[in-house]
Structure formats: C-alpha cells, structure tokens
C-alpha positions as CSV (number, residue, x, y, z in Angstrom):
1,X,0.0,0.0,0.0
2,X,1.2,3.4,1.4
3,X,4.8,2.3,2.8
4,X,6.0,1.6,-1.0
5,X,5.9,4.8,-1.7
6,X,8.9,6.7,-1.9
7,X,9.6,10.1,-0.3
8,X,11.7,12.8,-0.7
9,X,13.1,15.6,1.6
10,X,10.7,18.8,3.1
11,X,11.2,19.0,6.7
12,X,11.8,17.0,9.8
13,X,10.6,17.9,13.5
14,X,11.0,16.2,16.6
15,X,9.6,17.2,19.8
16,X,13.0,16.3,21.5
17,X,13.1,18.7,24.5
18,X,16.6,17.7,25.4
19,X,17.3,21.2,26.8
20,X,19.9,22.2,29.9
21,X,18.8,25.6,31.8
22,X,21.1,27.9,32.2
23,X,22.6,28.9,35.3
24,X,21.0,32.2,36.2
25,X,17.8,30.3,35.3
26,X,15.1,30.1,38.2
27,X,13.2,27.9,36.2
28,X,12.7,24.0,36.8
29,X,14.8,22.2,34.0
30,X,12.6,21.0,31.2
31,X,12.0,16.9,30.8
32,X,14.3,15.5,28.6
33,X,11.5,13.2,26.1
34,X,14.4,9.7,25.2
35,X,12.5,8.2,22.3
36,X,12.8,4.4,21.8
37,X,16.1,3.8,20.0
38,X,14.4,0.9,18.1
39,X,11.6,2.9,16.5
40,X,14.1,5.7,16.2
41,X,16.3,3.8,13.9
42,X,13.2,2.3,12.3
43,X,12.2,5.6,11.5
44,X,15.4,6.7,9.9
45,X,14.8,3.3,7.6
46,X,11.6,3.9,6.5
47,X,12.6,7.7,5.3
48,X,15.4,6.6,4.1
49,X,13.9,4.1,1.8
50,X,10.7,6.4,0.7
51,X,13.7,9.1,-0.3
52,X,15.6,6.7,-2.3
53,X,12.6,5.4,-4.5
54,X,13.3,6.0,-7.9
55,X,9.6,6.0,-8.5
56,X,8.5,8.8,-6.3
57,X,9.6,12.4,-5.4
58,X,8.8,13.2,-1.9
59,X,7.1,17.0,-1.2
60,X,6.5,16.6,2.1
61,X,8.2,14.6,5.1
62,X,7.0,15.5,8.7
63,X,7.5,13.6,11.7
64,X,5.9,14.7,15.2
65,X,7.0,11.7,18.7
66,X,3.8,11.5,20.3
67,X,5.3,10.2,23.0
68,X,8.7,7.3,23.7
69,X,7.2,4.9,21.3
70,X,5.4,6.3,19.0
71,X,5.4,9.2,16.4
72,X,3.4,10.5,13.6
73,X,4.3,10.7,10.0
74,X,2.7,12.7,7.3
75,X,4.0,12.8,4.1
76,X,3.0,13.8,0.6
77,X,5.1,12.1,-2.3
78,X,4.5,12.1,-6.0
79,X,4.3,8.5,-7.9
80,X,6.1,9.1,-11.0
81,X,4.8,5.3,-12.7
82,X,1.0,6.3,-11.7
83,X,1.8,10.0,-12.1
84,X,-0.3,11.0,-9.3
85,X,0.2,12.6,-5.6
86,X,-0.5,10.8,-2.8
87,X,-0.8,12.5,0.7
88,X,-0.4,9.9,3.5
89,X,-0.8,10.4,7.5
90,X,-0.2,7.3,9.8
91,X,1.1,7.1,13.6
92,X,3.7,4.0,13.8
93,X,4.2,2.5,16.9
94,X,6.8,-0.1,18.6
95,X,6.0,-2.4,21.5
96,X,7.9,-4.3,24.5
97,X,7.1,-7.5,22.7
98,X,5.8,-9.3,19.6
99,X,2.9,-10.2,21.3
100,X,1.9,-7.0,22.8
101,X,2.0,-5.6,19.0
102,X,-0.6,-8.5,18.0
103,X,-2.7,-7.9,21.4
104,X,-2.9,-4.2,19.9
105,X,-3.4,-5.0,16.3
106,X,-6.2,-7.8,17.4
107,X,-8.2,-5.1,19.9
108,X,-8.7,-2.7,16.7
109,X,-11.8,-3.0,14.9
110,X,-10.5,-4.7,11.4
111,X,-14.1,-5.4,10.2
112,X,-13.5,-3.0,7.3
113,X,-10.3,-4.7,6.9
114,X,-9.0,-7.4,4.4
115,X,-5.5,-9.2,5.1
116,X,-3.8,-8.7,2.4
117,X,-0.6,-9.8,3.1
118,X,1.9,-12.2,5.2
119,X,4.8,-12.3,3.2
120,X,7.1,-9.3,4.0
121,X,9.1,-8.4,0.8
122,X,11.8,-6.6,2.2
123,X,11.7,-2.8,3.7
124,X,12.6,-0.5,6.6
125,X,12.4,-3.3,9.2
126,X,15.5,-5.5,7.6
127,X,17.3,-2.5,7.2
128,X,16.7,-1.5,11.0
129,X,17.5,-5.3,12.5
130,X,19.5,-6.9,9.6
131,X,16.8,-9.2,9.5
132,X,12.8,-10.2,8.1
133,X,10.2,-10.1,10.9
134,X,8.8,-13.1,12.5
135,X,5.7,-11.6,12.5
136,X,4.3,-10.2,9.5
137,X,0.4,-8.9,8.6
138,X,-0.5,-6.4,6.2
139,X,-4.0,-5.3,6.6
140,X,-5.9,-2.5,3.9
141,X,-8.9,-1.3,2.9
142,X,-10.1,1.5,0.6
143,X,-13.4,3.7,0.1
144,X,-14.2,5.4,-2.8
145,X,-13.3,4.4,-6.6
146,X,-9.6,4.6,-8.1
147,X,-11.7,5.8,-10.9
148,X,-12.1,9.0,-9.3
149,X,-9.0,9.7,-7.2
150,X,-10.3,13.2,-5.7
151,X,-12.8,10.6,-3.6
152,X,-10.2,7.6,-3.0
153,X,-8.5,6.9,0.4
154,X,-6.6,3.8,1.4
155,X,-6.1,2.5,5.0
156,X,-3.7,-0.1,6.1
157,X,-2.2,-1.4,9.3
158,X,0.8,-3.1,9.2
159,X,2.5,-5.4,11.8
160,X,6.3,-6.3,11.5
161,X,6.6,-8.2,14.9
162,X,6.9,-5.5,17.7
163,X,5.9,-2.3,15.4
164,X,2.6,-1.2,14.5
165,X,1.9,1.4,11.5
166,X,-1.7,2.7,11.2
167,X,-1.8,4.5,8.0
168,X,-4.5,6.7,6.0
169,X,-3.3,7.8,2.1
170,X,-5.2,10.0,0.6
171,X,-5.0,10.5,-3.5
172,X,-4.8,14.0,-4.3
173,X,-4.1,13.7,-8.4
C-alpha cells in the first residue's frame, strides 16, 4: 500500500526537548523526552527508503513523537509510474514484545479490513535489525473508486513483529 511509496526531503521535526537551563535560570529544568532507539532507527529506515525510491519524489516529510514509542508521519510524495500525488498520515508504533503488537493489532476494529498480506518483501524493518520479521500482517482497505482519485483513500495497518503502523493515504491527483 502506502509504505511503498517513496519520499523525498521537506522537513523533519521532533519534539525532543533535550534542553539544559542555564545557570541564572530560576526555572525547573525542562523533561528531557528519550525516544525508543528501536523505533528511532526504524524511522530513519523507512525515510530513508521512501527518499531513495526511484519511483516517487517526496514533497512533504514530517514527523511529530507522540510520546517514547510512537510518532506520527505525514508525508506527501509524488508517484512518477502512476503519475499521481498521494498524501499519507499514519502514527507507527513499537511495543515491549511481539505479542503485545498483535494484542494491539487484534483489539482494533478490522471489520472493514481485508488481510492482504503475510509475506514481508523486504523494507525499513530489515534495514533497521539486519533481518525479516517473524511476524508479519498487512492489513488495507479502501473507500471510494480509483476511478475517481479526488474521492479515493486507502487504509492499512501493518504489523512487523513489535511495530505497528496505522496509515491513512489520501490520492490528491
């Protein structure tokens, strides 16, 4: 679905409040936010591999932690082989375990949902641990007609064992 798409660079924030008062401050030191080094380094994959596409040109790139574990994406990137733009906005997640990412992925309502794949083909997540996931479920679904982009929209979840990505693509042209 979505995380095939290639992106190229716009801008990057993080909420990373890693800040030391100064001396003649009166004011209590700010938190210091540590973000998972896992997802971090996941992360850096997945951008890395949506800016290297050769099939897309990335407009937009902006990531926002939520909190430790888990950040939001949004990204705009145009497909050169379809020759349209696709805006996409997902929140991806990692977990203490495997089976804590499946406990979350099996509490969401996937009625809407098909499965539409098991096989992972390669990605962000081999670049990240030098290895495929264990644990591998794609699930998507679309409304609208591909015949009339302005209307379409994609959804997927995707499981590679202890990260989630929730993801919403919207087709702009």
């Amino acid at each position: 679905m979505v995380a095939s798409l290639s992106i190229a660079g716009c801008t990057t924030s993080t909420n990373n409040t890693n800040q030391t008062p100064s001396a003649t401050s009166s004011a209590a030191p700010t938190a210091v936010t540590q973000h998972d080094a896992f997802l971090e380094k996941y992360i850096t994959a997945y951008k890395a591999a949506q800016y290297l596409d050769p099939g897309q040109h990335v407009q937009a790139w902006q990531l926002d932690w939520i909190n430790s574990t888990s950040a939001r994406i949004q990204f705009t990137v145009l497909n050169h082989s379809k020759n349209m733009t696709v805006n996409s906005d997902g929140t991806i997640m990692v977990f203490p375990t495997t089976q804590d990412a499946t406990n979350y992925v099996n509490s969401m309502n996937l009625t809407a949902y098909s499965l539409a794949s098991t096989e992972y083909t390669g990605g962000a997540y081999v670049t990240a641990t030098g290895h495929a996931p264990q644990v591998y479920r794609e699930y998507e679904y679309t409304e609208g007609s591909i015949l009339n982009i302005s209307q379409y929209v994609a959804h997927g979840i995707t499981q590679g064992d202890n990260i989630v990505y929730v993801q919403t693509a919207k087709y702009l042209s």
